[in-house]
C-alpha positions in Angstrom: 25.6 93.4 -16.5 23.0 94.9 -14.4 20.4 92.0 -14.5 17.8 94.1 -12.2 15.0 94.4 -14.6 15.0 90.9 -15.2 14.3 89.9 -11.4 11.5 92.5 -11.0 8.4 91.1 -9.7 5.7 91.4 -11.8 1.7 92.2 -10.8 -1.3 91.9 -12.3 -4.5 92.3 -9.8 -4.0 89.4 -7.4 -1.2 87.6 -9.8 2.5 88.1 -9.0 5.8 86.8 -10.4 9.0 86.9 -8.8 10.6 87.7 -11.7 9.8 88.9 -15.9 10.8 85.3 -17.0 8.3 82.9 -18.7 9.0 79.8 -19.6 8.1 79.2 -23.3 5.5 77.0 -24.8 7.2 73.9 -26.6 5.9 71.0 -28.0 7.7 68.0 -27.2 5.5 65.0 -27.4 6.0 63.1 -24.6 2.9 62.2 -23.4 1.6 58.7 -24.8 -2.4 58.8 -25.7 -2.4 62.2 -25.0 -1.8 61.9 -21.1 1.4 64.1 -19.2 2.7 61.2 -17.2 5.4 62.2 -14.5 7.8 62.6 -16.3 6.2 65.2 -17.6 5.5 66.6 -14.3 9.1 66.3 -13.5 10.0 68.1 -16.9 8.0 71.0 -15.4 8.4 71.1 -11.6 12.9 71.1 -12.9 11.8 74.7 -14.4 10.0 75.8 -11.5 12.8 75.1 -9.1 15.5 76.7 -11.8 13.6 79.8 -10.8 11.2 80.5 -13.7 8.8 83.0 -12.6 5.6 81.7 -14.7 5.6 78.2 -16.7 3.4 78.2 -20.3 2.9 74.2 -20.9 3.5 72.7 -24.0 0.5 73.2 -26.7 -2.2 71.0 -25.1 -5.4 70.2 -27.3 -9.2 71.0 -26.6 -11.7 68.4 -27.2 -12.1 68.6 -30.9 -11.3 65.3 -33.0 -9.1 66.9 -35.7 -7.3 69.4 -33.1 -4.2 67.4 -33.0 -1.7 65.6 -35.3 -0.8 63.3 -32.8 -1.5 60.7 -30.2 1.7 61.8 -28.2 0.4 65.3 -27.6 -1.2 66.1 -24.4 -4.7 67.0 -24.7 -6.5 69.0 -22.3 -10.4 67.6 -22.1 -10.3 63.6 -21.5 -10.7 63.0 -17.9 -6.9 60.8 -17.3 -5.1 63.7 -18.8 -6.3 66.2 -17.1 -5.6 64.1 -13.9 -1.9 64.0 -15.2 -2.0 67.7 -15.8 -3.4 68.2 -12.2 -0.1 66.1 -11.2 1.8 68.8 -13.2 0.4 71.6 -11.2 1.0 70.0 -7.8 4.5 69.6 -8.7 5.3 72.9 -10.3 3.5 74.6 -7.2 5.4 72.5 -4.9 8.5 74.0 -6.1 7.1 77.5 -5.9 6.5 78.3 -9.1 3.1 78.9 -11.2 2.0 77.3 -14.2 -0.6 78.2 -17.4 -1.7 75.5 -20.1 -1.8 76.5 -23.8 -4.9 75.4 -25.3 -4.4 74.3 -28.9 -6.6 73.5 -32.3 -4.1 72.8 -34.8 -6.6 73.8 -37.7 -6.1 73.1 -41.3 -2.4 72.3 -41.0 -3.2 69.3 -39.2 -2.6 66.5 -41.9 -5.2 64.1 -42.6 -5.3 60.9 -41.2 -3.4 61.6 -38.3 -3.8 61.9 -34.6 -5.8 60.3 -31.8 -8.9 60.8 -34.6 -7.4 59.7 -38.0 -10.6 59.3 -39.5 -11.9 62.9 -38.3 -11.1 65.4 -41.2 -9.4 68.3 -40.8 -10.9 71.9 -40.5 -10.1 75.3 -41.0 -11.7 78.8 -42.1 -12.2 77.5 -45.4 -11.9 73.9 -47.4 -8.9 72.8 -49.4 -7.9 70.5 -52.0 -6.0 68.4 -49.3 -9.0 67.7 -47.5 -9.5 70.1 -45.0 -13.4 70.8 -43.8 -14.5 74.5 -43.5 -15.9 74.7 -40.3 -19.6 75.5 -40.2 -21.8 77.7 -37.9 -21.9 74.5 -35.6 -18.3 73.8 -35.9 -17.3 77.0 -34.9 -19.9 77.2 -31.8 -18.5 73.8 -30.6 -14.8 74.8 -31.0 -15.5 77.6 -28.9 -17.3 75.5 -26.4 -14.5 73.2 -26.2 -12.1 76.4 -25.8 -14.2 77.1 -23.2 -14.9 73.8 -21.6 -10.5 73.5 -21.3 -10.1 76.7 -19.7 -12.9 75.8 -17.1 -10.9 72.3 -16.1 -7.8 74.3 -16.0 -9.5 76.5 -13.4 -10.7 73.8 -11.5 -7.4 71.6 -11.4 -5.5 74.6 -10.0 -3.6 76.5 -13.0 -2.7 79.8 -12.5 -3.1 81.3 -15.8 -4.4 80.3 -19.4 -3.0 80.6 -22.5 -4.6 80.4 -25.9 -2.3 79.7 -29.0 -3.8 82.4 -31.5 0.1 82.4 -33.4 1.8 80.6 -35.8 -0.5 79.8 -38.2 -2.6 77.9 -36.6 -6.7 77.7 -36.3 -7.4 80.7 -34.3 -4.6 82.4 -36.3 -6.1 81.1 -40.1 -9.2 83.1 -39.2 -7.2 86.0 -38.4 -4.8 85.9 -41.3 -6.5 87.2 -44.6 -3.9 84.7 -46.5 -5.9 81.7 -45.2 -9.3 82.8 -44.5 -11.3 83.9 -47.5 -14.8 83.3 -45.8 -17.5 85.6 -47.0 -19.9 85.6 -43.8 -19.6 87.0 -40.4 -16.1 85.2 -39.6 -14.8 87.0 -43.2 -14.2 89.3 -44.6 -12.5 92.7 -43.0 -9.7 92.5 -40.7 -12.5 93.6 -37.9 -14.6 90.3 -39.1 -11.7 88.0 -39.4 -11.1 88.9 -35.0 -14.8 87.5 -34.4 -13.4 84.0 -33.9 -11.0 84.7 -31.8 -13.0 87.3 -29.9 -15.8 84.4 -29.4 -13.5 82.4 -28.0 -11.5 85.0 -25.8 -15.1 85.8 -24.1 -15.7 81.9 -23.9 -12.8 81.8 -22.0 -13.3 84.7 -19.7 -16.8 83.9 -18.9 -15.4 80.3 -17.7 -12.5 81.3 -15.8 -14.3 84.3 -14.1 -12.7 88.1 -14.1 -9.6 87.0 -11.9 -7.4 84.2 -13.9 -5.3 86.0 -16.2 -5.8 85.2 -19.9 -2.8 85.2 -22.5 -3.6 85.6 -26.1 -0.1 84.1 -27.8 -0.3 85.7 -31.6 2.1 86.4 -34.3 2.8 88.0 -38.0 5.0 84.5 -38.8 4.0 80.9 -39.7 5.3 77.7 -40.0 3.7 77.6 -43.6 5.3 81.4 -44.2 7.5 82.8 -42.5 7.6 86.2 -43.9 3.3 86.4 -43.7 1.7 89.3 -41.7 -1.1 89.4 -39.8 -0.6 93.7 -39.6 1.5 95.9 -41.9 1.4 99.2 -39.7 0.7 99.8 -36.2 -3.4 101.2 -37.0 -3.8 97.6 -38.7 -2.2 95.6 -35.5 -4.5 98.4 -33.3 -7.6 96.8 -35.1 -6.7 93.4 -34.4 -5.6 93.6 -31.2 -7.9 95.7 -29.5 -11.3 93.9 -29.8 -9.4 90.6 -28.3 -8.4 93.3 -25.6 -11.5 94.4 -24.9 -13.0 90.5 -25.3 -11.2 89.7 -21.8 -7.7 89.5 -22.4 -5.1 90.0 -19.7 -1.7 89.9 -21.4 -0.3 89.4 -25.0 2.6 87.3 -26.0 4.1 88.1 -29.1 5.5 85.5 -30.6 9.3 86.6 -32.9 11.6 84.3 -34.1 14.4 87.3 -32.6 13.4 89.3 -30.3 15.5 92.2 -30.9 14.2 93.1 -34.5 12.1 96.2 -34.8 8.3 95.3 -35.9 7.8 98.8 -38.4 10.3 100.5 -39.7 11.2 103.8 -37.7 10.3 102.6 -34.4 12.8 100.5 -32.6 9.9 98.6 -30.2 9.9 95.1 -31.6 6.1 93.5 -32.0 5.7 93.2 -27.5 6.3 96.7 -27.3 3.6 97.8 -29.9 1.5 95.2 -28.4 1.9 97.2 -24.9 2.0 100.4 -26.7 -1.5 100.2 -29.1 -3.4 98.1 -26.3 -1.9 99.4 -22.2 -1.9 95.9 -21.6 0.9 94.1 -20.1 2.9 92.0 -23.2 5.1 89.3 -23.4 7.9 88.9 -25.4 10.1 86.1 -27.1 12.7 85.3 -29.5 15.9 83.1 -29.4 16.6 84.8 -26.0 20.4 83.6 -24.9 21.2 82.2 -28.3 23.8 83.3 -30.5 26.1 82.2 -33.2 26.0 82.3 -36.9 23.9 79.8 -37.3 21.6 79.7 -34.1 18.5 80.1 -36.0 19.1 76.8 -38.5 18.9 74.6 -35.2 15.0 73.9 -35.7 15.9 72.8 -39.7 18.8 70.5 -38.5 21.2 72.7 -39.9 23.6 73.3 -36.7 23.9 70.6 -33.9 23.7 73.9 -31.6 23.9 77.4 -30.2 26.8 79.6 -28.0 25.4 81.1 -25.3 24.7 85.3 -26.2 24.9 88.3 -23.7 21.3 88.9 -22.6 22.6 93.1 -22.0 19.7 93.8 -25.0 17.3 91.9 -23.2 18.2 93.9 -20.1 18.0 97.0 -21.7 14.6 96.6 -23.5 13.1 95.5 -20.1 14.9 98.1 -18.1 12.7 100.4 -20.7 9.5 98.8 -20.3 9.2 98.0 -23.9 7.6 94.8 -22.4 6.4 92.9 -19.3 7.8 89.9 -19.5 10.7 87.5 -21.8 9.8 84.4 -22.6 12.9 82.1 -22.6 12.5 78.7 -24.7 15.2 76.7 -26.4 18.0 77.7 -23.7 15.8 76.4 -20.6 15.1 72.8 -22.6 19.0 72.7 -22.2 20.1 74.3 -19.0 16.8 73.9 -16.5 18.5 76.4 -14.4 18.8 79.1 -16.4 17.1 81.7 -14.5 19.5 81.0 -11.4 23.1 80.8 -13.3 21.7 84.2 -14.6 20.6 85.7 -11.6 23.6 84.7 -9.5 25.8 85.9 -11.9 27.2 82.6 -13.6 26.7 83.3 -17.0 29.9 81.1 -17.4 28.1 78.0 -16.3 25.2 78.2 -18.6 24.9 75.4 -21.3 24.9 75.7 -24.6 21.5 74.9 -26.1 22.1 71.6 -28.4 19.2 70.2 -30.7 19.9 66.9 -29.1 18.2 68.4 -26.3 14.5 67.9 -27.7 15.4 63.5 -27.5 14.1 63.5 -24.1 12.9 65.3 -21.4 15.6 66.0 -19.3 
């Protein structure tokens, strides 16, 4: 196997990677009233010296009440988390390797009476019958502010890089998706007015971070409510949506997959990263049960199969040796086997570990 084009460094203005390999974001809830203690830090810094070339954090909330469903998710405003998250960056940069938050509203799927804020309701595009607020004019200016606000203390503590979840359902992604946002003003509507969120936020974010700090939009077609939804049915419709976030100030897109290696439209063979790079020039990110295989891998998350084999990454190196994509985000395998991108790199494909399920217990 000619792992090469995995070990690339990668360049964009005055940021460089060793190598094309990105740790995924993964929720893991670890962090006790919202604050990355150090274990967290230790979590992170074991990826950086495994040899990942950029770390994506966890989903980390902004400073909205009913962003998160939970007190054990790190937030990303109150002033003793973001002193643990500056611990986090000192330890990953210690070990040489660089590190971007993912700043996180859970929107409308956030279940009431949950989180840090049970009281605070939750909010979305539009109201529900379970309780769920549709944001007004102020709401959405705040959120944005808060956006923002994150991204600005992420600059100043030392991150590298920021990352806005816009996939999987999600706030930003409920105002993109025309299945959960049936607004009627200027955040409705067309697919063009359904991006007007997302764009106010992407320029939020730019302006506080200045024109140097990369900025990652994360998006997808799947989410957790439906997996078979769709942002974009044909390449022209995924052009409209992702080209004003493009020209709102961001750097990079990571398209979120559940496999990697599946075609996006039917007769093209680039999966949704490679028509990201394709309709946009940007750099693109891609991700996808990377070094998982089995009959069964994909039933891991339902509790289905205690685990995965280990798969032959020669697709992976083939689609990168292409330049279908920038960059592979590896998730599941690195909660297991920390150094992943080593064993690989070195040639000891026969020493990496299986991931199991029982590896999201702790934070090893």
């Amino acid at each position: 196997m000619h792992i090469d084009p995995l070990f690339r460094p990668f360049q964009l203005g005055q940021f460089t990677l060793p190598n094309r390999i990105v740790m995924a974001p993964m929720t893991r809830k670890f962090s006790p009233g919202g604050i990355p203690g150090e274990d967290v830090a230790g979590y992170y810094r074991r990826r950086a010296e495994g040899g990942v070339g950029l770390i994506i954090t966890e989903g980390t909330t902004i400073g909205r009440q009913a962003a998160s469903n939970s007190a054990s998710i790190p937030n990303f405003h109150a002033p003793k988390s973001l002193e643990g998250w500056a611990r986090v960056v000192s330890e990953v940069h210690a070990a040489g390797g660089k590190i971007a938050p993912q700043l996180w509203h859970q929107g409308s799927v956030r279940e009431g009476g949950t989180g840090p804020h049970p009281d605070a309701p939750s909010e979305g595009p539009v109201a529900t019958d379970a309780g769920v607020k549709m944001m007004s004019d102020g709401d959405i200016a705040d959120t944005v502010d808060a956006y923002a606000r994150s991204a600005a203390s992420a600059k100043r503590i030392g991150f590298d890089a920021v990352e806005l979840h816009g996939a999987h359902g999600y706030l930003i992604d409920q105002f993109l998706w025309a299945g959960t946002n049936a607004r009627s003003d200027a955040y409705g509507g067309t697919a063009v007015e359904r991006t007007r969120f997302a764009v106010e936020v992407v320029r939020a974010v730019r302006q506080a971070i200045g024109p140097d700090m990369p900025l990652i939009f994360r998006y997808s077609q799947w989410k957790l409510q439906d997996y078979a939804a769709r942002l974009a049915e044909t390449p022209a419709a995924l052009e409209s949506l992702l080209v004003p976030l493009a020209d709102a100030g961001v750097d990079i897109f990571h398209a979120s997959t559940r496999r990697f290696w599946e075609p996006e439209f039917a007769g093209s063979h680039l999966n949704l990263a490679g028509w990201s790079r394709k309709l946009t020039g940007l750099p693109s990110i891609s991700v996808g049960s990377v070094g998982l295989a089995g009959a069964d891998f994909m039933e891991q998350l339902r509790g289905d199969s205690a685990g995965a084999q280990v798969d032959t990454l020669d697709a992976l190196i083939d689609r990168l040796g292409r330049d279908e994509f920038d960059l592979i985000a590896v998730g599941r395998a690195l909660l297991s086997d920390p150094q992943w991108p080593t064993k690989v790199r070195q040639g000891r494909i026969e020493e990496l570990i299986p991931f199991n399920k029982a590896s999201f217990a702790s934070l090893s």
